[in-house]
C-alpha positions as CSV (number, residue, x, y, z in Angstrom):
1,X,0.0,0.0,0.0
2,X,1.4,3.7,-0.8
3,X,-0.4,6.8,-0.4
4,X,1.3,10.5,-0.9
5,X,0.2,13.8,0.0
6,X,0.3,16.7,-2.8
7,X,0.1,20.4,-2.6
8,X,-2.2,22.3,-5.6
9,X,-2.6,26.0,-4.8
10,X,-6.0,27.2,-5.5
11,X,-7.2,30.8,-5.1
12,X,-4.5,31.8,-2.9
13,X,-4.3,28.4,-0.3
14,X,-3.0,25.2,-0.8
15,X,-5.3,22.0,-0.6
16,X,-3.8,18.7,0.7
17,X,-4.9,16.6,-1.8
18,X,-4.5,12.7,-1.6
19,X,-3.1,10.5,-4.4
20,X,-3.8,6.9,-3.3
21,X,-1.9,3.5,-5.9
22,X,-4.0,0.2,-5.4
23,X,-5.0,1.1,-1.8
24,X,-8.2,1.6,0.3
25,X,-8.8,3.0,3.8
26,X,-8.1,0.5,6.8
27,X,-11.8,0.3,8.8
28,X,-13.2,-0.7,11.7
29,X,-17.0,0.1,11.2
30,X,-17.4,3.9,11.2
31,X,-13.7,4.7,12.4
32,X,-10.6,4.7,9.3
33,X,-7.3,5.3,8.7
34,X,-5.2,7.9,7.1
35,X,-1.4,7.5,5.6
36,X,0.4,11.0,5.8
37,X,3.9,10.8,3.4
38,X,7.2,11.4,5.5
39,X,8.2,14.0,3.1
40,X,9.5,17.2,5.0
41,X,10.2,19.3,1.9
42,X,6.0,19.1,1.0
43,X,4.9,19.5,4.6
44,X,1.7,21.9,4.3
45,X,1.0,24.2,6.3
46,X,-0.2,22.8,10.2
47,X,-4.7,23.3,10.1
48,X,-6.5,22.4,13.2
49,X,-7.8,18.9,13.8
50,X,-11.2,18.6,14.8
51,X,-11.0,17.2,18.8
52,X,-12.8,14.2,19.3
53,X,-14.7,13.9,23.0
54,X,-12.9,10.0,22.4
55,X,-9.0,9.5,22.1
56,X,-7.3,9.4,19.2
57,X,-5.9,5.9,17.9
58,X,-2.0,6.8,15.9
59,X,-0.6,4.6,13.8
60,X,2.7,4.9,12.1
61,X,5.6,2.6,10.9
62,X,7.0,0.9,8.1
63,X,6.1,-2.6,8.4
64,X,2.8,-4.3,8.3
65,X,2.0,-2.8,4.6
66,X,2.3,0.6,6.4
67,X,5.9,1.9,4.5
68,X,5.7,5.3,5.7
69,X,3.6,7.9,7.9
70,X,1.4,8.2,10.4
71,X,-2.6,7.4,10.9
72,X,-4.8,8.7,13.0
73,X,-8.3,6.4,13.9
74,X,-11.6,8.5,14.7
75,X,-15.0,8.9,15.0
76,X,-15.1,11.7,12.8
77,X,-13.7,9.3,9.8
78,X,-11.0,9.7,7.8
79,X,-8.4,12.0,9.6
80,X,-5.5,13.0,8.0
81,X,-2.7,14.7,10.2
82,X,-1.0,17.6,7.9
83,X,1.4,18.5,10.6
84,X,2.7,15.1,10.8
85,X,6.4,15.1,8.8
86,X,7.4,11.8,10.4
87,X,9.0,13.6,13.3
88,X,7.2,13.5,16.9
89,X,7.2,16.9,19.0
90,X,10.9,16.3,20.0
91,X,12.2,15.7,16.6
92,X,13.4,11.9,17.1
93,X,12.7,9.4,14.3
94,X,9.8,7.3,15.6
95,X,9.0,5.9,12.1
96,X,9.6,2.7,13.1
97,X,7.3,2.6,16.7
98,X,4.4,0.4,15.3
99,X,1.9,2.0,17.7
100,X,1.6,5.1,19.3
101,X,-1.5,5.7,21.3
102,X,-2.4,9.6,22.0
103,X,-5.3,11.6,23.5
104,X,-5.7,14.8,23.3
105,X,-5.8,18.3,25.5
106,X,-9.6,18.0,26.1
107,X,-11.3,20.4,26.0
108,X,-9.7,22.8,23.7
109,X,-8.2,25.5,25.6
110,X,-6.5,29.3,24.2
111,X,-3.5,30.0,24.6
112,X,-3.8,33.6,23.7
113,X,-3.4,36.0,26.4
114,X,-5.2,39.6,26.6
115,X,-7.6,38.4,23.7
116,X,-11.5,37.5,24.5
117,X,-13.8,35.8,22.6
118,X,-15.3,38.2,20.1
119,X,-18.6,39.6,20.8
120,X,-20.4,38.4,17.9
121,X,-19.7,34.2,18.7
122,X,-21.0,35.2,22.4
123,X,-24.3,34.5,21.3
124,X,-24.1,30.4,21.7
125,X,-27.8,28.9,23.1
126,X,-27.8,26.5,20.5
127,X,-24.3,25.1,21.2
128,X,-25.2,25.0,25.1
129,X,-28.9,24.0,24.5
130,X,-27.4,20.9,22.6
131,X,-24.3,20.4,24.5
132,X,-21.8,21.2,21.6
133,X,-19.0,22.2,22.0
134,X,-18.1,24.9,18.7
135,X,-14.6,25.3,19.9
136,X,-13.7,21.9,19.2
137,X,-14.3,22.2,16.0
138,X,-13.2,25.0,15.1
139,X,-11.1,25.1,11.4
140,X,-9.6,27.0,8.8
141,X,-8.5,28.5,5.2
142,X,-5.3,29.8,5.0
143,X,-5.9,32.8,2.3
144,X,-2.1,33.9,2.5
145,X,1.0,34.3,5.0
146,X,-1.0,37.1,6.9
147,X,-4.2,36.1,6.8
148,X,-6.7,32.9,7.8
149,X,-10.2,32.6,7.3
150,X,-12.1,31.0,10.5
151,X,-14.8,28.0,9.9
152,X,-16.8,26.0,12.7
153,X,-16.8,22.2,10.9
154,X,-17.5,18.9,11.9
155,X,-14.4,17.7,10.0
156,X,-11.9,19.6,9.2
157,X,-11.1,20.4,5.1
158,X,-8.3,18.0,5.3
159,X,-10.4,15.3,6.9
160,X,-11.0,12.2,4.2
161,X,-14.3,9.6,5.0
162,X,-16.2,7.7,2.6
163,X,-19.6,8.5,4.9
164,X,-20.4,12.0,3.5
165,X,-22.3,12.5,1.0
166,X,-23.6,16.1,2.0
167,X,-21.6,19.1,2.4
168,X,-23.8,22.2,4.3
169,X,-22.6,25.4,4.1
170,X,-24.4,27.6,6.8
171,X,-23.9,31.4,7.1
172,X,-24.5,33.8,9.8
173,X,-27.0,36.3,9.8
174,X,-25.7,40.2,10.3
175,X,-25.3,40.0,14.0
176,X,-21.8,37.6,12.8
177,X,-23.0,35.2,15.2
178,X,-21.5,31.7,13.5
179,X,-21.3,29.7,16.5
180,X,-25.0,29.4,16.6
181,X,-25.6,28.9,13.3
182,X,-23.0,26.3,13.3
183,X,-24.6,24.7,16.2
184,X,-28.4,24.8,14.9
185,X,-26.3,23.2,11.9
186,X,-25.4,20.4,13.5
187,X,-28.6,19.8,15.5
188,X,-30.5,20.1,12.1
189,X,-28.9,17.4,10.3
190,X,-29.4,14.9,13.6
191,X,-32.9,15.7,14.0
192,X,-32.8,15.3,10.5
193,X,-30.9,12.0,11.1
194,X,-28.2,13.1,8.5
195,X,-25.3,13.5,11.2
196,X,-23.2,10.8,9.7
197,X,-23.2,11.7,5.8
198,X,-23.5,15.3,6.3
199,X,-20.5,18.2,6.5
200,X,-21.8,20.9,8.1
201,X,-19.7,24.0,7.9
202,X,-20.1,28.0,8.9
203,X,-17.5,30.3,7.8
204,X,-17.2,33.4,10.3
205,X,-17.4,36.8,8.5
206,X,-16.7,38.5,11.5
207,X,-16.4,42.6,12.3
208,X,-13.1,42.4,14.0
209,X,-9.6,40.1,13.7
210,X,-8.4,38.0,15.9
211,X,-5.3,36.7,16.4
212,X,-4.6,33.0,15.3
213,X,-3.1,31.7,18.5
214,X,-6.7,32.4,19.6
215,X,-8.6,30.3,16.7
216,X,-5.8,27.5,16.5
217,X,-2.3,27.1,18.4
218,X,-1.4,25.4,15.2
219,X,-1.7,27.8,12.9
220,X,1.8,28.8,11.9
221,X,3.3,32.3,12.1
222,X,1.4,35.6,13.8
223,X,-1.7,35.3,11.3
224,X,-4.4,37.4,11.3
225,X,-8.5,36.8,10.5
226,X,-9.8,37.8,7.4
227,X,-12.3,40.4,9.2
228,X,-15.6,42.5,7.5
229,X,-16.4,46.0,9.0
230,X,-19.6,47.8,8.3
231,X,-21.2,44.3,7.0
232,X,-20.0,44.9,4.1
233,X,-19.6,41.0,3.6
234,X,-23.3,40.8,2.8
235,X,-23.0,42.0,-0.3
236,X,-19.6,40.5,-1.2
237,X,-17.1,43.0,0.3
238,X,-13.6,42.7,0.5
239,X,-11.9,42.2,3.9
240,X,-11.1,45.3,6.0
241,X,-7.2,45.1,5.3
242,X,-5.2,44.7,1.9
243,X,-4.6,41.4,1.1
244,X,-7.6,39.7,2.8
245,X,-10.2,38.0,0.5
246,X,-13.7,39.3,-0.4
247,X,-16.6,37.2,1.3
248,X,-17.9,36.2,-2.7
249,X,-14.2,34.5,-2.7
250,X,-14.5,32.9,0.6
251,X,-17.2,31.1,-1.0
252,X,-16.3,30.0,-4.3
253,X,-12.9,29.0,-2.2
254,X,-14.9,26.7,-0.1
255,X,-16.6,25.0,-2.9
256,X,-13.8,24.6,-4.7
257,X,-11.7,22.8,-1.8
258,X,-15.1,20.5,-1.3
259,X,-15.2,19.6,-5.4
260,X,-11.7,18.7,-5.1
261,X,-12.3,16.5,-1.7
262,X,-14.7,14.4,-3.7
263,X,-12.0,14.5,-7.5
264,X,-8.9,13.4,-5.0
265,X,-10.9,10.6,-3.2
266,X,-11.0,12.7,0.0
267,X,-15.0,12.5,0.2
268,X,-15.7,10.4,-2.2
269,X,-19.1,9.7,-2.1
270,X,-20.2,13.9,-2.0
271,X,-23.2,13.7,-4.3
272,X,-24.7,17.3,-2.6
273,X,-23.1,20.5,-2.2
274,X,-25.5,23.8,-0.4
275,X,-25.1,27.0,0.6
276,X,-27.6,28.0,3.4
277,X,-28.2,31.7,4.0
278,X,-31.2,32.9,5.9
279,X,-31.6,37.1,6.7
280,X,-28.1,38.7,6.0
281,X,-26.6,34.5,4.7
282,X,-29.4,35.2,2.0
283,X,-28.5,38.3,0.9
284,X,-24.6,37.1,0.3
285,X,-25.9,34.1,-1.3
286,X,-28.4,35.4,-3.8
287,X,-25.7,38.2,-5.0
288,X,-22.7,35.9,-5.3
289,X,-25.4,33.4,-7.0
290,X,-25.0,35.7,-9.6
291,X,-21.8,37.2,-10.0
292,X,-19.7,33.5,-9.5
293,X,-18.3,31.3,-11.9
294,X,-18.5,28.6,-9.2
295,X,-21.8,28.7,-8.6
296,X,-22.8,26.6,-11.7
297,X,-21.0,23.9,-10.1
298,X,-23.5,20.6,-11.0
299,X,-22.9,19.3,-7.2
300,X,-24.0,22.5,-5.6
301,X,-27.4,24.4,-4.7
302,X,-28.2,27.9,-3.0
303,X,-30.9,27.6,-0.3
304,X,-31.8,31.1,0.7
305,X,-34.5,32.6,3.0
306,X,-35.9,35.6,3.7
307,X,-33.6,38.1,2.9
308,X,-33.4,41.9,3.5
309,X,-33.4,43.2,-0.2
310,X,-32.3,41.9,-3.4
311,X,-30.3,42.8,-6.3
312,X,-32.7,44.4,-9.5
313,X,-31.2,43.0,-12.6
314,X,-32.9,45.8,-14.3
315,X,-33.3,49.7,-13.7
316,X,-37.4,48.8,-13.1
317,X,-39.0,48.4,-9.6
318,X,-42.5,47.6,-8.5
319,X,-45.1,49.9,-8.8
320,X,-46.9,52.1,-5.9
321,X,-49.3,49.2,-5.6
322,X,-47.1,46.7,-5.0
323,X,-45.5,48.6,-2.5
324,X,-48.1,48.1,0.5
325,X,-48.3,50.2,3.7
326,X,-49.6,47.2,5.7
327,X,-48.3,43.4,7.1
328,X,-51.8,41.9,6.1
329,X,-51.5,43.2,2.7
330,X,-48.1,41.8,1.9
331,X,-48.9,38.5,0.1
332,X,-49.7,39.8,-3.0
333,X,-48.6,39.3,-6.6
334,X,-46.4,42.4,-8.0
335,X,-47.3,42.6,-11.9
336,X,-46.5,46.0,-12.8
337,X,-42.7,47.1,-12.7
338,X,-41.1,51.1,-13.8
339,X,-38.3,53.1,-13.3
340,X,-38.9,55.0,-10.0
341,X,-38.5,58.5,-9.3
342,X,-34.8,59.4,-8.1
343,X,-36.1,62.1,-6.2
344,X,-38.2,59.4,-4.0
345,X,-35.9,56.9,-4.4
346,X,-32.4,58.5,-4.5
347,X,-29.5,55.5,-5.2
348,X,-32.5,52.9,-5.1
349,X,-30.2,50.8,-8.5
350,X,-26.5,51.6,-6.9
351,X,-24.9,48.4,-6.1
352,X,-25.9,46.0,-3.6
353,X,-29.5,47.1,-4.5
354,X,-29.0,46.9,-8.1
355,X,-26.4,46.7,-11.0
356,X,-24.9,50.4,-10.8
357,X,-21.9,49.3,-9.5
358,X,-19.6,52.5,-9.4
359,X,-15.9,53.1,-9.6
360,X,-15.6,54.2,-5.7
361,X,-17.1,51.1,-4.7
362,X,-14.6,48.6,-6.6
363,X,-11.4,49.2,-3.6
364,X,-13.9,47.5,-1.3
365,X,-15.5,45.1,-4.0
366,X,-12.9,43.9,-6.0
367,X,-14.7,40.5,-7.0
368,X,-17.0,43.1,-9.1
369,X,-14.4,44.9,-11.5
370,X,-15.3,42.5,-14.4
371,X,-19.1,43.3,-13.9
372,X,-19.4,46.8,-13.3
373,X,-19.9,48.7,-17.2
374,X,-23.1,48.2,-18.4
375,X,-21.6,46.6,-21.2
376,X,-19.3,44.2,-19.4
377,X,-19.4,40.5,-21.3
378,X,-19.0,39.4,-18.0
379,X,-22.3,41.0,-16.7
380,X,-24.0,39.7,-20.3
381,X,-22.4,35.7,-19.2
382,X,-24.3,36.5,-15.6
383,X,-27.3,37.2,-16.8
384,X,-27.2,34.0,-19.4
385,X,-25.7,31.8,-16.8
386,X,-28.1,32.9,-13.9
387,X,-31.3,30.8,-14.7
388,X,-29.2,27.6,-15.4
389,X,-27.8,28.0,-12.0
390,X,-29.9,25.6,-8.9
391,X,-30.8,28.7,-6.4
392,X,-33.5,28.2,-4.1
393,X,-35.6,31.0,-2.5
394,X,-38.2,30.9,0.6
395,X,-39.8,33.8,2.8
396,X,-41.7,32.9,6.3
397,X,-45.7,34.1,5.6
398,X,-45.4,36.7,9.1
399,X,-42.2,38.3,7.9
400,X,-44.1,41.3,7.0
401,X,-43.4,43.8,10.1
402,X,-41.7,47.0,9.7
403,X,-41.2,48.9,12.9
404,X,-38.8,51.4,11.4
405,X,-41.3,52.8,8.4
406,X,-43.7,55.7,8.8
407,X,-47.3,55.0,8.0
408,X,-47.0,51.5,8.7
409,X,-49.8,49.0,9.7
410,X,-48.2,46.4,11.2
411,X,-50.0,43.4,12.0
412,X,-50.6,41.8,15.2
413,X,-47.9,39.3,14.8
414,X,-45.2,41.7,15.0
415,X,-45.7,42.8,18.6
416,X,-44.6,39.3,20.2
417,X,-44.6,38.9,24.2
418,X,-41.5,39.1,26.0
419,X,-39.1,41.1,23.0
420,X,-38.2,44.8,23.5
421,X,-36.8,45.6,20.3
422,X,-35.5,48.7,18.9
423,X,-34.7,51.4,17.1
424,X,-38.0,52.0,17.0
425,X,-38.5,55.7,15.9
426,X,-42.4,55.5,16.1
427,X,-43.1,53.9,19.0
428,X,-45.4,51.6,17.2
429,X,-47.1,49.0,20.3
430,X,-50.1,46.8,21.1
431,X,-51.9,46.5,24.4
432,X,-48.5,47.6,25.6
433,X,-46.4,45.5,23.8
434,X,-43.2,47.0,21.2
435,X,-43.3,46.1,17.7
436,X,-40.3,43.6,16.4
437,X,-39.4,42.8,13.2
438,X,-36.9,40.4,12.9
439,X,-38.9,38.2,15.5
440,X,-38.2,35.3,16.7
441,X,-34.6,35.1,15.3
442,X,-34.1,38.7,17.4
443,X,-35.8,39.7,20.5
444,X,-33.9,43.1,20.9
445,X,-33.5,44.5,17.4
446,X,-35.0,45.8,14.6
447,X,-33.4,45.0,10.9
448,X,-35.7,45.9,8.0
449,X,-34.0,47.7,6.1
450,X,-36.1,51.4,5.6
451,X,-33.5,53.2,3.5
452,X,-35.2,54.3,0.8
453,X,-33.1,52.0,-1.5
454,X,-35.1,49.3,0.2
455,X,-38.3,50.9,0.6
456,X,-38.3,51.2,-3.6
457,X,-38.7,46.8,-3.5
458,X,-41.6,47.2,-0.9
459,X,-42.3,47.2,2.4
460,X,-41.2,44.4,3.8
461,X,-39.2,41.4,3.6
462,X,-42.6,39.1,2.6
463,X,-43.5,42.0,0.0
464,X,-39.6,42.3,-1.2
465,X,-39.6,38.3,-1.7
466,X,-42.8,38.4,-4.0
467,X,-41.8,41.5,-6.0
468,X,-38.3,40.0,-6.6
469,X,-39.6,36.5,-8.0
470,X,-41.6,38.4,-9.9
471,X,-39.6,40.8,-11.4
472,X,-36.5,38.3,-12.1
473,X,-39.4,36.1,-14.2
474,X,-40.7,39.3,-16.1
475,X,-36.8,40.1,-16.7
476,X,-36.2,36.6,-18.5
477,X,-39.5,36.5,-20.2
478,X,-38.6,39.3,-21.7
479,X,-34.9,37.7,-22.6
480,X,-37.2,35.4,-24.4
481,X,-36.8,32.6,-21.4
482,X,-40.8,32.4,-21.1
483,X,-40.9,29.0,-19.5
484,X,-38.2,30.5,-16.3
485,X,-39.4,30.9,-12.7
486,X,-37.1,31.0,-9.6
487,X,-38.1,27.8,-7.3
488,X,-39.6,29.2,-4.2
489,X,-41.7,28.9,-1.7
490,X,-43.7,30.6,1.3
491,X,-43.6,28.7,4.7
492,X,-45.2,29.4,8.2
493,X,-43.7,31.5,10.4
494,X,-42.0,35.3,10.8
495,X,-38.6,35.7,10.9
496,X,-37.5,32.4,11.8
497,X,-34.4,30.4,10.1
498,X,-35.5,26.9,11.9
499,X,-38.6,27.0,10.5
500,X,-37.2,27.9,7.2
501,X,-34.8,25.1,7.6
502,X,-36.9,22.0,8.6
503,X,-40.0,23.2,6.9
504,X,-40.4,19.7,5.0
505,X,-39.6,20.9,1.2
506,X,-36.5,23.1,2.5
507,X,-35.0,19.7,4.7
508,X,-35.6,17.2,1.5
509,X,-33.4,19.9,-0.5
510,X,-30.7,20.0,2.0
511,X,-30.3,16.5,3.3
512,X,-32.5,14.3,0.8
513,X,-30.1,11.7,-0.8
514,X,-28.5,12.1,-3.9
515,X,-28.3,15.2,-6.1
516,X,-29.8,18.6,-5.9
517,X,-33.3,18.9,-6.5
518,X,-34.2,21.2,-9.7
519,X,-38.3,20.3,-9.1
520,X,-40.5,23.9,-8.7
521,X,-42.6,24.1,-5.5
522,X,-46.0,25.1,-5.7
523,X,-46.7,28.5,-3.5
């Protein structure tokens, strides 16, 4: 038996990528084994291993078919150990020891001093409410010598099993908040039953760095986290610092490293690939839906709920009567679109909200340079190549408050009992109760946007769904596509990624078996 490792750089990191010659994985039921090559020269950079609550089983040697390397043996599957060069902490040649049994430092501990945990992966209910523990599995990208990009995972990206089939990308909402996405990730796919052929993953676009001694001990030099300020990474912006990645390529970076697991042999039974954006995670995954290359990868669908606003694809916006003043009125077919009055609706096309994309936005949106003349052949390829692409869109049928507009009739759903949320600049309440409108996924804050860049889609986040699907179908009919509509759907419930999430349609996407789904839904 002889397996190698090999480094192929891809969009600024390296993958460790396994080469395996007349050789399969050693197993004992759901645990297997992992052959790292004793090559010093190719050692990759050191990642952080996912920490089992059980010890880890290492294996190295040259006899027994085992010629070079080390193994490790875990219930997460297939491990490899990129840190291993066939040299043990003190640097003695133990190539030879046929076993090696090791446990970790349990539980994972920071070795950074003068450094708390952020303030946006404070919020953690779900990760106590189902006892996990986030900080064990806690991996990374390496973008570049400076700078890291931090994921929660189940397995890390060097990891190799034969048991997934699923990889689950979830993303935060705009409070940054990963840890709990993560978490409801992971509880998801069990109550789901899905645990064991599922990858679930949440890359942190957080609002300030943090050192990499904090993230992973094993991360090598003083690196940095690629950081977002002003949320800028909802709409694809680049990193707050030169040299740190936009969020659009933290994304197609991800997908790529997962298409390559299953090409190497890594995970070679991935059939499914999905991005999962709810609030804020569906804003960044409807805009980089369109603008990426990556996105018509066959393996992958975009799952997206209820988001803020969308991007136009045209200079047209619903009409006054689509735009209602009320929550009860919200569920309404938009079939009239115009250009709106600038003087109502100043900036209501500039970029996120449309396709103005300007030359003082591209320093903080590079990924957009290619896209942003009207008569950019890489615009024209996104609009041809949007429709074939397998996005997904839902909104809950009580995400239709708006305590933040003036005039607004807000229904009695969006004054929920014990929530105090603000700003709330008109002191909208009922029988004493203050109106929310980002319930239940916030208690304390309200989110829809009332710029008048949003207000020029509708009202609401229910009333900006509908409007969008039907404007992006107009748009194509008109391209001569007269057949196109986006799959969607409406579920019960306000602002609320569970119920988004296991509503039955949404779940069968996610974690049926097999490929992604192309069927439309009924609304």
């Amino acid at each position: 038996m002889r397996r190698r490792f090999m480094l192929f750089p891809l969009a600024g990191w390296a993958i460790v990528s396994l080469a395996t010659d007349n050789a399969t994985c050693i197993e004992e039921i759901d645990d297997v084994v992992l052959l790292q090559a004793r090559q010093p020269s190719m050692r990759p950079e050191r990642s952080a291993l996912a920490v089992s609550e059980h010890p880890f089983q290492i294996l190295q040697g040259s006899g027994g078919g085992l010629p070079f390397g080390r193994c490790i043996v875990s219930r997460f599957g297939c491990i490899a150990d990129p840190n291993y060069n066939g040299m043990d902490d003190d640097d003695a040649d133990v190539s030879d020891v046929p076993w090696v049994n090791w446990r970790p430092p349990l539980p994972f501990r920071w070795t950074c001093e003068n450094f708390t945990r952020p303030h946006q992966l404070e919020r953690r209910q779900p990760c106590i409410d189902f006892n996990i523990k986030e900080e064990h599995q806690q991996s990374y990208v390496r973008w570049s010598d400076k700078f890291f990009i931090p994921i929660f995972s189940t397995l890390p990206f060097y990891a190799m099993s034969h048991h997934i089939e699923n990889a689950v990308i979830f993303s935060h909402g705009i409070s940054g908040n990963a840890a709990m996405y993560y978490c409801d990730g992971v509880h998801i796919a069990e109550k789901q039953r899905a645990s064991r052929t599922t990858l679930t993953l949440a890359p942190y676009f957080g609002d300030t760095p943090m050192p990499s001694c904090y993230w992973d001990s094993k991360i090598p030099g003083n690196q940095t986290s690629a950081y977002w300020p002003s949320g800028r990474w909802l709409s694809g912006g680049d990193g707050a610092e030169e040299g740190m990645p936009s969020a659009f390529d933290v994304l197609d970076t991800i997908i790529l490293g997962l298409v390559d697991a299953k090409k190497t042999g890594r995970f070679p039974n991935l059939k499914k690939i999905t991005f999962a954006g709810f609030s804020a995670g569906c804003q960044l995954g409807s805009r980089w839906g369109f603008f990426s290359e990556v996105a018509k990868e066959e393996m992958l669908q975009i799952i997206v709920g209820d988001c803020g606003t969308y991007m136009y694809l045209s200079e047209t916006r619903p009409t006054a009567e689509c735009r209602k003043s009320s929550s009860v009125l919200a569920n309404s077919t938009c079939t009239t679109f115009k250009v709106p009055s600038t003087t109502e609706f100043p900036g209501y096309n500039d970029y996120k909200y449309g396709l103005n994309i300007s030359e003082s936005l591209l320093p903080s949106y590079s990924y957009l340079t290619d896209f942003a003349t009207p008569d950019s052949p890489m615009l024209e390829q996104a609009f041809q190549d949007f429709p074939k692409k397998n996005i997904k869109f839902g909104c809950g049928n009580e995400d239709s408050c708006n305590c933040q507009a003036t005039n607004y009739s807000n229904a009695d759903w969006c004054f929920p009992k014990k929530a105090v949320c603000s700003p709330d600049p008109f002191g909208y309440s009922l029988a004493g109760r203050n109106c929310c409108d980002t319930y239940p996924d916030s208690t304390t804050g309200n989110f829809v946007d009332s710029k008048p860049e949003g207000l020029a889609q509708g009202t609401n986040r229910l009333e900006r769904h509908i409007n969008w699907i039907s404007h992006v179908t107009d748009f194509y009919h008109q391209r001569g596509l007269t057949d196109y509509e986006p799959i969607h759907l409406i579920f019960d419930g306000g602002h609320n990624a569970d119920a988004f999430y296991t509503h039955p349609t949404v779940a069968e996407w996610i974690y049926g078996r097999g490929k992604p789904s192309r069927e439309k839904v009924t609304v």
